[in-house]
C-alpha positions in Angstrom: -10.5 76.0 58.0 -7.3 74.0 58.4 -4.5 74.3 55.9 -1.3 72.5 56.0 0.6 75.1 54.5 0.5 77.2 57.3 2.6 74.6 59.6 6.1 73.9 61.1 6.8 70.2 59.5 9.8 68.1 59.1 10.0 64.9 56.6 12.7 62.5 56.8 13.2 60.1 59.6 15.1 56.9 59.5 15.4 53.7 61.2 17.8 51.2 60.7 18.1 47.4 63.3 21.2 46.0 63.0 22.7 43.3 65.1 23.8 45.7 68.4 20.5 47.6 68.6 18.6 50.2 66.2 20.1 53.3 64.5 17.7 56.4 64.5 18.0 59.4 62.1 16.0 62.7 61.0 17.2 65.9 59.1 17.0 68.9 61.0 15.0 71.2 58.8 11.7 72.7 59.7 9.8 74.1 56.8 7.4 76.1 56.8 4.7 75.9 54.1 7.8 75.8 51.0 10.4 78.2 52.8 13.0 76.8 54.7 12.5 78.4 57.8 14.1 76.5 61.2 17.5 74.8 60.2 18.5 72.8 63.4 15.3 71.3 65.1 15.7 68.3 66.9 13.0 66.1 66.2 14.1 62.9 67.9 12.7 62.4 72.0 14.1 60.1 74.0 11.9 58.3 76.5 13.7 56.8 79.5 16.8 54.9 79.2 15.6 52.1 76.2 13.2 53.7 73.7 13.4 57.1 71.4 10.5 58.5 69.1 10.9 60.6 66.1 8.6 61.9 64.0 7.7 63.6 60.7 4.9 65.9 60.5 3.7 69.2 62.2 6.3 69.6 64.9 4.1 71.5 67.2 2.0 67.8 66.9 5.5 66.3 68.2 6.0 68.7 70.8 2.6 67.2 72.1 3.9 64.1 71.8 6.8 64.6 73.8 5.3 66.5 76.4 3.1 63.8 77.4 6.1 61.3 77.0 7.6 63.3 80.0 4.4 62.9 81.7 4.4 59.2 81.0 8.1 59.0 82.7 7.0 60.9 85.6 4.1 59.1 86.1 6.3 56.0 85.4 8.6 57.0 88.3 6.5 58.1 90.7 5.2 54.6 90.9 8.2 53.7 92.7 7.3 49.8 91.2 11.3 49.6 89.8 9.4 48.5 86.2 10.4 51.2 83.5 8.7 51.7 80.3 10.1 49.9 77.5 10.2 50.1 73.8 7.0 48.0 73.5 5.0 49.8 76.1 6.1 53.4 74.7 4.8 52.1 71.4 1.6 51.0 72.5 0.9 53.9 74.6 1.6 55.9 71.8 -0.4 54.2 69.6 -3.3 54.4 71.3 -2.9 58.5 72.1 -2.9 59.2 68.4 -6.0 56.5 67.8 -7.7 58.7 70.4 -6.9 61.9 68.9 -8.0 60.8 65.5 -11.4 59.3 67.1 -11.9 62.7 68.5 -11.6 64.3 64.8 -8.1 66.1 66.3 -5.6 64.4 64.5 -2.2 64.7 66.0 -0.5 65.3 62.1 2.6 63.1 62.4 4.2 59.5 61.8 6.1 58.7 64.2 8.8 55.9 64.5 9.3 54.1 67.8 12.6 52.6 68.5 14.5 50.6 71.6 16.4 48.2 72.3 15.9 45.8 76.0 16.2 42.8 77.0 18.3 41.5 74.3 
């Protein structure tokens, strides 16, 4: 029996676009069930040198997330091609690693916004 009292979770994230590039934001409070518990959690991941995620949500669920965003870099480097993941490509890949988790009745228990700014 799951219940979401019993987690880690965070709430606000913002994104703004302006004319230079994006503005990302979250509050740094991790509560747990209705106590206050973690005050200064960083719940924003960069991913290379264009594109952050942040997330609301179980934070152990965006741990996940940014764990296998590491592994995404490294596996991105390691292909010694000189192409670097992007803001669209980071989206996409995340997109469809939270489709598969729901398809496999293991929701990862976030929302996530996906920012970056390349190529103009």
């Amino acid at each position: 029996f799951f219940d979401c009292r019993d987690m880690a979770s965070g709430s606000s994230v913002v994104a703004l676009k302006y004319k230079d590039g994006v503005m990302l934001a979250t509050d740094t409070l991790l509560s747990y069930g209705s106590l206050a518990r973690y005050p200064s959690v960083q719940r924003i991941k960069t991913v290379g040198d264009f594109t952050a995620i942040a997330a609301s949500g179980d934070y152990a669920d965006f741990q996940h997330i940014a764990a296998q965003a590491d592994d995404l870099l490294l596996e991105d480097t390691l292909c010694e091609d000189y192409c670097t993941v992007g803001p669209k490509e980071v989206y996409n890949w995340l997109t469809r690693v939270m489709y598969n988790r729901r398809c496999n009745f293991n929701p990862l228990l976030n929302t996530a916004i996906v920012v970056g700014y390349r190529d103009g």
